[in-house]
C-alpha positions in Angstrom: 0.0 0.0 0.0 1.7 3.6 -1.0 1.2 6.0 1.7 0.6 9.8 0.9 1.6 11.9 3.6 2.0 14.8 1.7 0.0 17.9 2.4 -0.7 21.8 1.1 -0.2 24.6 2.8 -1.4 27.5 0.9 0.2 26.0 -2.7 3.5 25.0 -0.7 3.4 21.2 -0.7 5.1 19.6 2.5 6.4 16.0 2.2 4.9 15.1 5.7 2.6 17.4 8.3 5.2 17.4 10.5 7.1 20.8 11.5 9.0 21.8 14.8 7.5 24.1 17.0 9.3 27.9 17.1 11.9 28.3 19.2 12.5 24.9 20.3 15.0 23.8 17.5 17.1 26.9 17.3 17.4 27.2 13.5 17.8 24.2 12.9 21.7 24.1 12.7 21.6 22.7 16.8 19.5 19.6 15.9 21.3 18.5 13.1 23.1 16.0 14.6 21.1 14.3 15.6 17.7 15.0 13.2 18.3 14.6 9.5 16.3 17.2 8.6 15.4 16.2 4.6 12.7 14.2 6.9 10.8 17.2 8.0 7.6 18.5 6.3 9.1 22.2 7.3 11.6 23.3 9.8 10.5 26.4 11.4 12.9 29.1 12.8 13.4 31.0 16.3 11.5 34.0 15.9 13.7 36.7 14.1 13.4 40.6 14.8 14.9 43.2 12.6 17.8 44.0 15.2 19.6 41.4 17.8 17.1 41.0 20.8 19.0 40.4 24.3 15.9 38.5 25.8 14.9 38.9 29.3 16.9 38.4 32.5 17.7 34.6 33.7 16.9 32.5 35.2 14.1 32.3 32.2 13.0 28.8 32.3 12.1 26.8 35.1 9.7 22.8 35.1 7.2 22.5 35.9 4.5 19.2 36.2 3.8 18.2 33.0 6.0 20.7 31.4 7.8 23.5 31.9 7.7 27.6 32.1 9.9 29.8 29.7 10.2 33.7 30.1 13.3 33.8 27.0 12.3 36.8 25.7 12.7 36.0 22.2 16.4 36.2 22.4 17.9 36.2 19.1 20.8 37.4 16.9 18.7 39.3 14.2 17.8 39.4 10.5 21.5 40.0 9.3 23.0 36.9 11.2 19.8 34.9 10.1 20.3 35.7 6.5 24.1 35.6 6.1 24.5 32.5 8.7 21.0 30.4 9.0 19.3 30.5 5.8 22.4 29.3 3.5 22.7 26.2 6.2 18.9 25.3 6.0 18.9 25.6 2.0 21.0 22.6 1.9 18.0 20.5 3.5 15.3 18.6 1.5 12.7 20.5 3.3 10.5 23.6 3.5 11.9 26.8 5.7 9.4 28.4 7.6 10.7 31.9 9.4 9.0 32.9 12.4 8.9 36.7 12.3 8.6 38.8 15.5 8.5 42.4 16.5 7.1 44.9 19.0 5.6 47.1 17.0 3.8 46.9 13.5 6.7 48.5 12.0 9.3 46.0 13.3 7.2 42.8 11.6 7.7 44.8 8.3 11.1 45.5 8.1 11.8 41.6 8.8 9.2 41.0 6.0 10.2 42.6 3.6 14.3 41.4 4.2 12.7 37.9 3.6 10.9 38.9 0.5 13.6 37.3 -2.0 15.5 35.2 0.2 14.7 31.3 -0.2 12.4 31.2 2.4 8.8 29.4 1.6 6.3 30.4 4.4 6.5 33.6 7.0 5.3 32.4 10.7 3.7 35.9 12.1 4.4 35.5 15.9 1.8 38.1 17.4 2.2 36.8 20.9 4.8 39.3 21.2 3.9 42.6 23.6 2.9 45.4 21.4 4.5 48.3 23.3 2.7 51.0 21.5 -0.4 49.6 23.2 1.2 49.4 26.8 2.8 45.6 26.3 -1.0 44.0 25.5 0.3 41.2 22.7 -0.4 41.6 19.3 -2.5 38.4 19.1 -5.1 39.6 22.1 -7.1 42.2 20.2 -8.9 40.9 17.0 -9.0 44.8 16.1 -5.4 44.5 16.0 -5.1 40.6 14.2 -6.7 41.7 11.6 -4.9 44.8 10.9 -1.4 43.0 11.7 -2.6 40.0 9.4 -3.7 42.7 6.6 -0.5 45.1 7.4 1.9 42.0 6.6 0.0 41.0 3.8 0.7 43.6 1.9 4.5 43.3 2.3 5.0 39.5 2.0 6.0 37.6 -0.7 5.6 34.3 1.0 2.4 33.0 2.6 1.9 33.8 5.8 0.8 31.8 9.1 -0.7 33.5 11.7 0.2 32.4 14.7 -2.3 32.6 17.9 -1.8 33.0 21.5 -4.3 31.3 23.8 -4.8 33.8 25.9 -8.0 34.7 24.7 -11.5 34.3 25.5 -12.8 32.8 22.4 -10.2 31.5 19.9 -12.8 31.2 17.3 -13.1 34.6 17.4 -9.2 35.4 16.6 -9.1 32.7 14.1 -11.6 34.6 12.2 -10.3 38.0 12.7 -6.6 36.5 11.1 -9.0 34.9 7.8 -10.2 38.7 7.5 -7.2 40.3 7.5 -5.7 37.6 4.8 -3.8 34.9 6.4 -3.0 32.0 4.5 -3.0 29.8 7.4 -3.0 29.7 11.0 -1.2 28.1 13.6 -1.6 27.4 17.3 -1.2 27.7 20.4 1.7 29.7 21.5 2.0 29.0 25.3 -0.5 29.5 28.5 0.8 32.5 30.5 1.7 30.7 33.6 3.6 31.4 37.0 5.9 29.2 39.4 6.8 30.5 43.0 9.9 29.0 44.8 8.3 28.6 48.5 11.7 28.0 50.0 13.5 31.3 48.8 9.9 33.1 48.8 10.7 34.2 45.2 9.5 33.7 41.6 10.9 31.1 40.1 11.4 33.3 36.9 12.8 37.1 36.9 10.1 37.8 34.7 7.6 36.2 37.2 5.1 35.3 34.4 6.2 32.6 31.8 4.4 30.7 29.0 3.9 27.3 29.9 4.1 24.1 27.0 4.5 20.8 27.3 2.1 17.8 27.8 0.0 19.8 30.1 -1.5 22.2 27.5 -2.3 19.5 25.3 -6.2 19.1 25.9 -6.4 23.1 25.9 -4.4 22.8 22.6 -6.7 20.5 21.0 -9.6 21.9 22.3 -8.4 25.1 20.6 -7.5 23.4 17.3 -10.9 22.1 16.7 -12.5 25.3 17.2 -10.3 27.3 15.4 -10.5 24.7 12.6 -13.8 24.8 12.3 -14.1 28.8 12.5 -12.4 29.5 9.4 -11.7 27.6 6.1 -7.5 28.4 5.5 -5.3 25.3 7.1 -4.5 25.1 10.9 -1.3 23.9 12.0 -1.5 22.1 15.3 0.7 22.9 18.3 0.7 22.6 22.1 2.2 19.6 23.9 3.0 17.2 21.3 5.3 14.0 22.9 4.4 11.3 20.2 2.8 10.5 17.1 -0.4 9.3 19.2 -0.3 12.9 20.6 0.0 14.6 16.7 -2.9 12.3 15.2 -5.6 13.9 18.2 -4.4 17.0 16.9 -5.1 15.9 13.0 -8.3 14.1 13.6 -9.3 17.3 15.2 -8.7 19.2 12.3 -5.2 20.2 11.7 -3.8 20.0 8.1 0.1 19.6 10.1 1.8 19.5 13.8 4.7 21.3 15.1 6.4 19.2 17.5 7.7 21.9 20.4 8.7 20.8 24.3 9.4 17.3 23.2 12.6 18.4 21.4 14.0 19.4 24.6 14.0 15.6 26.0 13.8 13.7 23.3 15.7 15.6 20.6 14.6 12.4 17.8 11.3 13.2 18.5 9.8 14.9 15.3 11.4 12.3 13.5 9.7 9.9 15.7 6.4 11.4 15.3 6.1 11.4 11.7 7.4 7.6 11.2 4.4 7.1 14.1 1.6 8.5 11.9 3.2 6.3 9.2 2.5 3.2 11.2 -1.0 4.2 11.9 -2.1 4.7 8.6 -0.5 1.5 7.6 -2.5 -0.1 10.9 -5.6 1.5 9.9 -4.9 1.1 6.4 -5.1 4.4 5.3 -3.9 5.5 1.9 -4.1 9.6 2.4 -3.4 11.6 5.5 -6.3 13.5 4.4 -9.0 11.1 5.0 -7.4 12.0 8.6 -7.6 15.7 8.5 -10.8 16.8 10.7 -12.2 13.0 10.7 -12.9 12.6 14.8 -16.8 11.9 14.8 -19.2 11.7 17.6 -19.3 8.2 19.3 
């Protein structure tokens, strides 16, 4: 039986639905070793701002049950180290580069946008869980007001498709989903992590400097899925999956419930073959189940 596990996001064809998660991978180059990366669908990139970006204070990550808490502050070398360093190392992999794009204002977002215009780059990952500090730090991804008008802002600047990508820190995801379809996004992908907090009872201290932290890891995944079924359901572009993804049994819930791929995120940080391991899992499903086309997956969970 020939498998296809091939699937479209917005015209770019990935050989598998399976991605890492942002900032869980570095840029790929860390992971090399020990993940041959011509067998990801995508690898997708730290988040990238148009200047170097110290990050907050340390200690930035602490564990916690189930997961873990991270307050990095989206630390990163920049656009011009990204171009001249990541990009040419990436290009030499069978696979799709997705760049996760940050910023603090609307502004910031652009400039990165437009530097990846003609660079080999195939999709643009909008990450508008950043703070907006024109609005007083509320993030981007918050206000649909302001999806909509990031989504549309970027839109007009890209060259690339571009995935929006939610924070659950909302009331009603449907509602952001939609508000990213109106402003133009090709796809979407969530979640980014729970806001979350650890106190250290001994030392009567937050655990992080930053005292808040977003939490991942398998204790967001019902919340995830939860999410990803709604939002899938809200809008008609393609959701990628994301939120506490361990193993392949973990990526298919996220399928079934609608996702057209899955970014694989905590896991890398304990089992660094993991993405690797995920996608030869679905493979063995759909051979166990006999099924010829990872679309007859996509969105197929049905009432008992």
């Amino acid at each position: 039986m020939s498998l296809n596990m091939k699937v479209n996001l917005a015209g770019v064809e990935l050989k598998n639905p399976v991605m890492e998660a942002s900032g869980t991978f570095g840029s790929g180059m860390e992971y090399s070793e020990f993940v041959d990366l011509n067998k990801l669908g995508a690898v997708v990139t730290k988040g990238v701002a148009n200047v170097p970006w110290p990050g907050n204070p340390t200690p930035r990550v602490v564990e916690t049950y189930g997961g873990m808490l991270n307050a990095i502050g989206l630390q990163n070398p920049g656009i011009d180290v990204f171009v001249e360093r990541d990009l040419p190392f990436l290009k030499q992999f069978d696979t799709k580069v997705i760049v996760n794009v940050c910023g603090k204002t609307t502004e910031q977002y652009l400039e990165v946008v437009e530097r990846l215009a003609d660079e080999p780059v195939d999709m643009l990952e909008i990450n508008i869980s950043c703070p907006n500090v024109k609005e007083g730090g509320i993030a981007f991804g918050q206000d649909p007001k302001a999806v909509e008008a990031i989504t549309r802002e970027v839109k007009k600047y890209a060259k690339q498709p571009i995935i929006m990508k939610l924070s659950p820190n909302v009331t009603d995801i449907k509602v952001m989903a939609k508000a990213a379809e109106a402003g133009g996004a090709d796809v979407i992908s969530l979640i980014n992590t729970l806001t979350g907090m650890k106190i250290d009872i001994n030392r009567r201290t937050f655990a992080l400097a930053n005292k808040t932290g977003g939490l991942s890891g398998p204790a967001i995944k019902p919340v995830a899925v939860r999410m990803v079924y709604e939002a899938s359901h809200a809008v008609k572009i393609p959701v990628i999956g994301m939120g506490g993804i361990m193993t392949a049994d973990d990526a298919l819930e996220f399928i079934l419930a609608g996702a057209c791929a899955v970014s694989v995120g905590t896991a890398n940080f304990h089992n660094p073959y993991a993405t690797v391991e995920v996608v030869e899992g679905i493979r063995r499903y759909m051979e166990k189940y006999q099924v010829e086309d990872i679309h007859s997956l996509i969105g197929a969970v049905h009432d008992r």
